[in-house]
C-alpha positions as CSV (number, residue, x, y, z in Angstrom):
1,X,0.0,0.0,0.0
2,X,2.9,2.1,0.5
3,X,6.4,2.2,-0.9
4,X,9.2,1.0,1.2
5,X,10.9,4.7,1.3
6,X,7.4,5.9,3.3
7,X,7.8,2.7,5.0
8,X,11.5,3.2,6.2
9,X,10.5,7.1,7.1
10,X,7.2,5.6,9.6
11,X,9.9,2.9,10.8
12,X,11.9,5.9,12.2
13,X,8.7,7.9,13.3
14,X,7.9,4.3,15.3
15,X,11.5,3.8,16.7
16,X,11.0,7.7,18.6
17,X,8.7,5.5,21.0
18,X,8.9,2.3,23.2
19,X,7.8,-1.1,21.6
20,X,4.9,-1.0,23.2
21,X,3.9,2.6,22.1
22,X,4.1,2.8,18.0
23,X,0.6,4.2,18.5
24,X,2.3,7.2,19.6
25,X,3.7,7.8,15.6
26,X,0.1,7.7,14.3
27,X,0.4,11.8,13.5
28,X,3.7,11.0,11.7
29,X,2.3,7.8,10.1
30,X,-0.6,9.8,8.4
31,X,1.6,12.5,7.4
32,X,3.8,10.2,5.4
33,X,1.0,8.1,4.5
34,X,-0.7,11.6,2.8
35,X,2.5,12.9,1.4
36,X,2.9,10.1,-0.7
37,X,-0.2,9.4,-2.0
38,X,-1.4,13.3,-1.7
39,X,-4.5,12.1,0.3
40,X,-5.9,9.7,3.1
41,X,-8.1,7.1,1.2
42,X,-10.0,5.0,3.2
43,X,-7.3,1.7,2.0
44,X,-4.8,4.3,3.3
45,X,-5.8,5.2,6.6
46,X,-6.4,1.3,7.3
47,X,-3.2,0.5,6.0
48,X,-1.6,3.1,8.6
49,X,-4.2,1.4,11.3
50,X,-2.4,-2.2,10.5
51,X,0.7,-1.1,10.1
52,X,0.9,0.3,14.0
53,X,-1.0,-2.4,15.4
54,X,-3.9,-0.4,16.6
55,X,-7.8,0.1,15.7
56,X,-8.8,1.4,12.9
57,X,-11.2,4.2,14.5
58,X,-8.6,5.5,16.2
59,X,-6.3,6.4,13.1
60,X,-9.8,7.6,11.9
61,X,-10.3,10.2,15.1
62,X,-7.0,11.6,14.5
63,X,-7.1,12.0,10.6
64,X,-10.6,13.6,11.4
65,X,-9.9,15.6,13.8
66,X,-6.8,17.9,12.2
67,X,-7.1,19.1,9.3
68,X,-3.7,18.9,7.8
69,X,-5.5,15.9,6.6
70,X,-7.1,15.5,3.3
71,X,-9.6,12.8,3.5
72,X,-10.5,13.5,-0.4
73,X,-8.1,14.3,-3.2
74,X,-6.9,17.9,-3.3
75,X,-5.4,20.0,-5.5
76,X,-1.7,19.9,-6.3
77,X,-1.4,22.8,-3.8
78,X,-3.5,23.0,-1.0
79,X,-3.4,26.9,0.1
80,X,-4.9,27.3,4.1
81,X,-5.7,30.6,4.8
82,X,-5.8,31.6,8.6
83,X,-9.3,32.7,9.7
84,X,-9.2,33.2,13.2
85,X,-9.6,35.9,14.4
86,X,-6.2,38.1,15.3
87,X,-5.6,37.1,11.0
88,X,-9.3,38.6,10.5
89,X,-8.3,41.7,12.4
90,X,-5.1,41.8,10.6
91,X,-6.7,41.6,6.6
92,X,-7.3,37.9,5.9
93,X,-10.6,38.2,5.3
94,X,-9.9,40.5,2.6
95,X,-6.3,38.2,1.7
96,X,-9.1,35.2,1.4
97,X,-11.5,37.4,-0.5
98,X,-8.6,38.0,-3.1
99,X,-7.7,34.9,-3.3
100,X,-11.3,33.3,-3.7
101,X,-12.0,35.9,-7.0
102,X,-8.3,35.0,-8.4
103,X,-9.2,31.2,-8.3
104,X,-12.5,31.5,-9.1
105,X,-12.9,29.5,-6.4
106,X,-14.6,29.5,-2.5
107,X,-13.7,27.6,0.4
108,X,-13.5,24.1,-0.1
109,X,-13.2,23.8,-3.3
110,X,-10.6,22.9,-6.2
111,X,-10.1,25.2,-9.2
112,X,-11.5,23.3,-12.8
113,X,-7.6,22.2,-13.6
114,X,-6.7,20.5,-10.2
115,X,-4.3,23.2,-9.5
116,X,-5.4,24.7,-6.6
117,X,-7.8,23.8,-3.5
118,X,-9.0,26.7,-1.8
119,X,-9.3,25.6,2.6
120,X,-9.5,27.3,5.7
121,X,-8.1,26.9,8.6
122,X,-7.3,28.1,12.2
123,X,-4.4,29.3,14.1
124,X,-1.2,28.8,12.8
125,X,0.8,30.4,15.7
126,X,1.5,33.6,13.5
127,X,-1.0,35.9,14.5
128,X,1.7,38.4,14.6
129,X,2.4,38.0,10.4
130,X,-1.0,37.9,9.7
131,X,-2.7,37.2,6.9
132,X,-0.8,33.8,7.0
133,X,-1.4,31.4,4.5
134,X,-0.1,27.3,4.8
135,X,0.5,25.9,1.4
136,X,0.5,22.2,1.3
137,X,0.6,21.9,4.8
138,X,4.3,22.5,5.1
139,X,5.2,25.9,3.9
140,X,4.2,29.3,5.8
141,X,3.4,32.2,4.0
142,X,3.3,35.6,5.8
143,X,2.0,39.6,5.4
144,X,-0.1,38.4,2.5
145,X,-1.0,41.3,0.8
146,X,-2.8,41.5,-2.7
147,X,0.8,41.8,-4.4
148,X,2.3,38.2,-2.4
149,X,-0.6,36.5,-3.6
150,X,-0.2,37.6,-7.1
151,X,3.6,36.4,-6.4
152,X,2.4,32.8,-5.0
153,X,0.2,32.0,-7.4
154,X,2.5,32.6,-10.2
155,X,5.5,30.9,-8.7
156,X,3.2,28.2,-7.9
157,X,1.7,28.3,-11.9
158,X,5.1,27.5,-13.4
C-alpha cells in the first residue's frame, strides 16, 4: 500500500517510542502516509491502522480531527488561509477574499484544472504575520497582501 521509502521514514517515526507505544507515531504515520499518496483514502488510513498495530477508529479520530489531513483528493497545492480571528483583524478576510475571485474558487473547493484547493483553517501560531497562509501543509506564508498573492500564485503556476 505504501512504498518502502514511506515505510523506512514511519519505521523511524515508530523507533521515537517504546515497543509497546508505535501508537504514539500515528500523527507521523498519516503525514507520510498523505504525502505520498497526496491524500488519506480509506485503503490508506487502514493500511496506517495495520501497520501500527492499533484500531482502525482510532487512526480515523485523528485524521478527522486535524485538518492537515485530506480525506478526499486535493489539488496539487493545497493553500490554508488563517481565519481566526487576530488574521481577520489583521486583513485575511480580505487576503481570502482575493484569493477566492483569483481562483474562481470559495472555500472548499478545487479550481477546474486541479491546481489549486481553496481551505480554511485556524491558528497557525503567527498571528503576529497575519494574513498567513499554509501551502500544502508545510510551507508558511506571511504579510499576505494583494501583491504576495499575485507572487504565489504565479511561482506556484510554473
Amino acid at each position: 500500500m505504501l512504498s518502502a521509502e514511506s515505510l523506512k521514514k514511519i519505521d523511524r517515526e515508530i523507533a521515537k517510542y517504546p515497543p509497546n507505544q508505535k501508537q504514539s507515531a500515528v500523527m507521523s504515520a498519516l503525514a507520510i502516509a498523505q504525502d505520498e499518496k497526496g491524500w488519506l483514502a480509506t485503503e490508506t488510513i487502514n493500511f496506517v491502522a495495520d501497520y501500527l498495530e492499533m484500531p482502525a477508529i482510532a487512526v480515523y479520530e485523528v485524521a478527522t480531527f486535524y485538518n492537515m489531513y485530506n480525506l478526499e483528493p486535493v489539488g496539487k497545492y493545497k493553500i490554508t488561509v488563517c481565519t481566526n480571528l487576530p488574521c481577520a483583524l489583521s486583513g485575511s478576510n480580505e487576503s481570502a477574499a482575493y484569493l477566492k475571485q483569483k481562483l474562481g474558487i470559495e472555500f472548499n473547493q478545487t479550481t477546474p484544472d486541479g491546481k489549486f484547493t481553496l481551505k480554511e483553517g485556524e491558528c497557525f501560531g503567527s498571528c503576529g504575520d497575519a494574513p498567513v497562509f499554509l501551502v500544502n501543509n508545510k510551507r508558511m506564508c506571511s504579510f499576505m497582501s494583494n501583491e504576495k498573492i499575485d507572487q504565489l500564485l504565479e511561482e506556484l503556476s510554473k
